[in-house]
BAKOL-716537 format. One record per residue (C-alpha): residue in one letter; y, z, x. Coordinates in steps of 0.2 Angstrom, whole numbers, always signed. Each point is the difference from the previous one (the first is absolute). Layout:
BEGIN
atom type = A, yy = Y, zz = Z, xx = X
...
end
This chain:
BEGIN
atom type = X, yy = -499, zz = -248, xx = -159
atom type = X, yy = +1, zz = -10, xx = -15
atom type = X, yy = -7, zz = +17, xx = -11
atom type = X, yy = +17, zz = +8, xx = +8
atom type = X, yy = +14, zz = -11, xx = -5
atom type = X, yy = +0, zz = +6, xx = -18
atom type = X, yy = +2, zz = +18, xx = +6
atom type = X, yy = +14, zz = -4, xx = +10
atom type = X, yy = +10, zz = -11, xx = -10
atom type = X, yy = -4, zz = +15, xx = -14
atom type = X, yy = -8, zz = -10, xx = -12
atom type = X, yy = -7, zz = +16, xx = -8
atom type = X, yy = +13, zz = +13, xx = +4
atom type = X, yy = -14, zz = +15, xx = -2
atom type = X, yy = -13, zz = -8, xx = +11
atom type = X, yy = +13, zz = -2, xx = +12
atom type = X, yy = +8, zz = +15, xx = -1
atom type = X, yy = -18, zz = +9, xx = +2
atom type = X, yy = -2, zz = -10, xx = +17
atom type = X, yy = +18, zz = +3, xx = +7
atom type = X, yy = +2, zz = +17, xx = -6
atom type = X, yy = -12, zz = +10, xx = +9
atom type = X, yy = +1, zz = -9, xx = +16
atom type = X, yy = +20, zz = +2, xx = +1
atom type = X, yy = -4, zz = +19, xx = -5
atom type = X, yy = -12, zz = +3, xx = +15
atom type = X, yy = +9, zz = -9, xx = +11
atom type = X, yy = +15, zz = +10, xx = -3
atom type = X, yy = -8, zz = +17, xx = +0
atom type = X, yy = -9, zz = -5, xx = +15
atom type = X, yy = +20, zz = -4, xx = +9
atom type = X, yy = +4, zz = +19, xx = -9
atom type = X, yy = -18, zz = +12, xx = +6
atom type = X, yy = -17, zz = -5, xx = +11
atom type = X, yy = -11, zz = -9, xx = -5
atom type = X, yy = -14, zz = +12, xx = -2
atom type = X, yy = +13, zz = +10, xx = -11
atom type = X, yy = +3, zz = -15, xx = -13
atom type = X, yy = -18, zz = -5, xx = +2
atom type = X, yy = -8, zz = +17, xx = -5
atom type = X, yy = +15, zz = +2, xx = -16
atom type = X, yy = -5, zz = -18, xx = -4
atom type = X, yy = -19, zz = +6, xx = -2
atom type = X, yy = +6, zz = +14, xx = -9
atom type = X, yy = +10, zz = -8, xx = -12
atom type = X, yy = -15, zz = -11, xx = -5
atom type = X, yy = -12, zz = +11, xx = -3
atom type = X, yy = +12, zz = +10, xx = -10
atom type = X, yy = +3, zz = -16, xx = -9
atom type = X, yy = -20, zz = -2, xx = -2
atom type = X, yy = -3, zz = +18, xx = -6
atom type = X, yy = +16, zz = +0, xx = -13
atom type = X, yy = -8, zz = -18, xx = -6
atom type = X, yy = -18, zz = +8, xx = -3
atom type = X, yy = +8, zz = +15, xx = -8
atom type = X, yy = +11, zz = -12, xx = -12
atom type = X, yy = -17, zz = -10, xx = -4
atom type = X, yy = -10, zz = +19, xx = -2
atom type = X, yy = +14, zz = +5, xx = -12
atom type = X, yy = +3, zz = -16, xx = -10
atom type = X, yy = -22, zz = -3, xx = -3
atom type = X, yy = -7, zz = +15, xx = +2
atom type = X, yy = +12, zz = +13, xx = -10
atom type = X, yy = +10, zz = -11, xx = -9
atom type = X, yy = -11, zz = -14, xx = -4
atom type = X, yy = +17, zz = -12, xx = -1
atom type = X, yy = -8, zz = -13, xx = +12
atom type = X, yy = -16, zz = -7, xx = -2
atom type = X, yy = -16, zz = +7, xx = +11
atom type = X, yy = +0, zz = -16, xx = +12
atom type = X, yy = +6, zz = -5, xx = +17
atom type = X, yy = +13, zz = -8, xx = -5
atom type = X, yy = +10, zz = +15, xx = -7
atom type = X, yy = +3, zz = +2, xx = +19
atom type = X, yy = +16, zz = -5, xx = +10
atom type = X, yy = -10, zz = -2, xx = +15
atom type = X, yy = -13, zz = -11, xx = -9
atom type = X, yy = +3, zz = -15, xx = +11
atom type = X, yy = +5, zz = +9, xx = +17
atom type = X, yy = -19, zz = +11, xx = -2
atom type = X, yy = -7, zz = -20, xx = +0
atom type = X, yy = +8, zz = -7, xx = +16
atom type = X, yy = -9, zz = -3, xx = +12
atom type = X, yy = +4, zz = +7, xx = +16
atom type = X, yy = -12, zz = -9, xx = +12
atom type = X, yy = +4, zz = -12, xx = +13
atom type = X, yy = -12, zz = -13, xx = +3
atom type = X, yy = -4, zz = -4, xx = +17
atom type = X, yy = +2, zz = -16, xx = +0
atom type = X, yy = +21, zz = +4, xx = -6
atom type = X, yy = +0, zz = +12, xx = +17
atom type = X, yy = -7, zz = -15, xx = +11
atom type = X, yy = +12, zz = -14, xx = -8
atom type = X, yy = +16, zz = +12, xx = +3
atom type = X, yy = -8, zz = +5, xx = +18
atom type = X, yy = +1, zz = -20, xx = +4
atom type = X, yy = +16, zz = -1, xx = -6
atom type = X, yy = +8, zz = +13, xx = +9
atom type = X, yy = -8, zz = -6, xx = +15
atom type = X, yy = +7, zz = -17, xx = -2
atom type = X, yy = +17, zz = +8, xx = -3
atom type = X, yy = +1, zz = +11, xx = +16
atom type = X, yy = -9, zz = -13, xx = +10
atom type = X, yy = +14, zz = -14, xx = -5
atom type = X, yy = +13, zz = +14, xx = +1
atom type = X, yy = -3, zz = +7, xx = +18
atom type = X, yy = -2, zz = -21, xx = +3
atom type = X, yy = +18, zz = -2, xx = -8
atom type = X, yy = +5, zz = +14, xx = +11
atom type = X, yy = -5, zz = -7, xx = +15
atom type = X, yy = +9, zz = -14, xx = -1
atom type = X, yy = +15, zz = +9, xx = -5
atom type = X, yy = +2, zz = +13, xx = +17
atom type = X, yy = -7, zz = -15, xx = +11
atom type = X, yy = +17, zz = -10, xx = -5
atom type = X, yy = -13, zz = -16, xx = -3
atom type = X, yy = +15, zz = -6, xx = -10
atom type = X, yy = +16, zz = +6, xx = +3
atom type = X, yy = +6, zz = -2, xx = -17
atom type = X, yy = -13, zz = +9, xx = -8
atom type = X, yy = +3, zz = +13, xx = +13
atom type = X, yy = +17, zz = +3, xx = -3
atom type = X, yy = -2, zz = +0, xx = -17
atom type = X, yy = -11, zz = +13, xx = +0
atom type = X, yy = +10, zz = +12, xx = +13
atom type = X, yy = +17, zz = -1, xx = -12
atom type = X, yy = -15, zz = +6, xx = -13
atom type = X, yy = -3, zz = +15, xx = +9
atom type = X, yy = +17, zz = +2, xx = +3
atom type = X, yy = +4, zz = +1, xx = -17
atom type = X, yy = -15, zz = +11, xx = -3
atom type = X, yy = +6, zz = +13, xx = +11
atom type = X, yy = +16, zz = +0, xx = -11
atom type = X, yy = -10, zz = +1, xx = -17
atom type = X, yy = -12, zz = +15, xx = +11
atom type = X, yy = +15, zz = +8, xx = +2
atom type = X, yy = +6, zz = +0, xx = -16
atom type = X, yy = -17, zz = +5, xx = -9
atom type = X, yy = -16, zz = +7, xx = +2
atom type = X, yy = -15, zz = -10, xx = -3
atom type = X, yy = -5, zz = +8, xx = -18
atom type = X, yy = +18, zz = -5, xx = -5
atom type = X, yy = -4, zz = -17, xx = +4
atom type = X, yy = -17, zz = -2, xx = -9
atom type = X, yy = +8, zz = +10, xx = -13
atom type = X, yy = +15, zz = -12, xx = +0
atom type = X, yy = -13, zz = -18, xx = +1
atom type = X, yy = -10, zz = +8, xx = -15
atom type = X, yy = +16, zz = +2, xx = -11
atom type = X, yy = +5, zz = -19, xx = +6
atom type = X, yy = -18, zz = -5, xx = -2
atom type = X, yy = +2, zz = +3, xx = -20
atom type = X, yy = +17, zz = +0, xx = -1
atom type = X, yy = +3, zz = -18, xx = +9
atom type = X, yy = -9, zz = -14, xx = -9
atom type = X, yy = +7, zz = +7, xx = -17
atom type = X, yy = +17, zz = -3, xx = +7
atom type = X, yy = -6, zz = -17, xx = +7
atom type = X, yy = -6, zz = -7, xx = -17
atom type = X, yy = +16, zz = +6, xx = -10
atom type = X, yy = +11, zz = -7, xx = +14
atom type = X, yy = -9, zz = -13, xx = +6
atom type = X, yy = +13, zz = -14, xx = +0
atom type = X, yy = +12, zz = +10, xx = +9
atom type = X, yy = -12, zz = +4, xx = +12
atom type = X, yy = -7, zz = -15, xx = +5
atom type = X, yy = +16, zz = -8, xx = +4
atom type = X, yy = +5, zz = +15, xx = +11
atom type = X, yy = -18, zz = -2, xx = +9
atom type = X, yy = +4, zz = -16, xx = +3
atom type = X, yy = +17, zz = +1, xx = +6
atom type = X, yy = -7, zz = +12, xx = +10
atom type = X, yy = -15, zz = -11, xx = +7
atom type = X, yy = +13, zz = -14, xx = +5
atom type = X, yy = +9, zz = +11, xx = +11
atom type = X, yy = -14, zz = +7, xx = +8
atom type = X, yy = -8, zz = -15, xx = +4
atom type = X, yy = +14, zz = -8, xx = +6
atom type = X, yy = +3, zz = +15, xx = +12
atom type = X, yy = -18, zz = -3, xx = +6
atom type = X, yy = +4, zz = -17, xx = +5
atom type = X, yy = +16, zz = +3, xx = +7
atom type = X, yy = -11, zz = +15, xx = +11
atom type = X, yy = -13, zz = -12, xx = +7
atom type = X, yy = +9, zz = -11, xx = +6
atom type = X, yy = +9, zz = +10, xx = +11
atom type = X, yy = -16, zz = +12, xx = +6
atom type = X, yy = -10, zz = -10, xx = +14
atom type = X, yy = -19, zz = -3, xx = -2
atom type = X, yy = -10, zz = +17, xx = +4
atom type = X, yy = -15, zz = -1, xx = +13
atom type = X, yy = -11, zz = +0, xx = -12
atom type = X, yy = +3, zz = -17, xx = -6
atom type = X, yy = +3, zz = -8, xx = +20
atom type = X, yy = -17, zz = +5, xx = +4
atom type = X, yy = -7, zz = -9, xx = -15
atom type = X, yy = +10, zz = -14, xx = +5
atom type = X, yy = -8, zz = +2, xx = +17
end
């Protein structure tokens, strides 16, 4: 994560600028034609870039002899070396993660539609609620298209207004947590916690 924060915060505007722009592009074909559709143009367009790059190098050594005979006179020097393997070990540690993710997830869940708070439980219903609003308004493509934008977008605006913000978010943070109190004062115990008093 850490490896990330200097790409969203646009620390190199061209590194981050080669990350954001391509995903935001496929995402937005993808909300405008099928996926098949974008994927098949996608592959197109790459090995057309690939075959004007090796004409461009054939052209430039070959007939012209304006770059020098060695790898390096490529554009794609450094993307022919990458190494496109994934090690096994990667796939187990990301299988164990996503098990512990789904396992603590459909746990959370549980809790959640079993009302074993009541709090928790209201809290989460006014949260589908609201997601049937946000649901209605947009698809889910608009959404992830809208949380990449935020995602490098967002902590920019965070660091140069920083100040501002944290004041709001605490303002903020007060009020919520004085609702909170006021709330669970007046909501009885659930039955979860009498029969762990009994």
């Amino acid at each position: 994560m850490a490896s990330m924060l200097p790409l969203l915060y646009w620390a190199d505007p061209v590194q981050s600028a080669a990350v954001f722009t391509p995903v935001i592009a496929f995402l937005i074909a993808v909300q405008y034609n099928s996926l098949v559709s974008v994927l098949a143009y996608s592959a197109l367009l790459l090995l057309v870039l690939v075959g004007v790059c090796n004409v461009y190098v054939y052209t430039m050594v070959v007939l012209l002899k304006k770059l020098p005979d060695e790898p390096s006179s490529d554009p794609l020097y450094k993307v022919y070396g990458a190494d496109l393997t994934i090690p096994a070990e990667d796939v187990v540690k990301i299988s164990n993660c996503t098990t512990d993710i789904v396992n603590s997830g459909l746990t959370e869940l549980k809790r959640l539609f079993f009302c074993e708070n009541i709090i928790d439980t209201v809290k989460f219903g006014i949260s589908l609620y609201c997601l049937t609003y946000i649901g209605s308004w947009f698809n889910l493509l608009t959404v992830i298209i809208l949380a990449w934008t935020g995602l490098f977008t967002l902590p920019k605006v965070y660091i140069n207004n920083q100040a501002a913000i944290d004041d709001a978010v605490i303002s903020v943070k007060t009020v919520i947590d004085g609702l909170k109190a006021k709330i669970s004062t007046l909501v009885p115990v659930t039955t979860a916690e009498h029969k762990k008093e009994e």
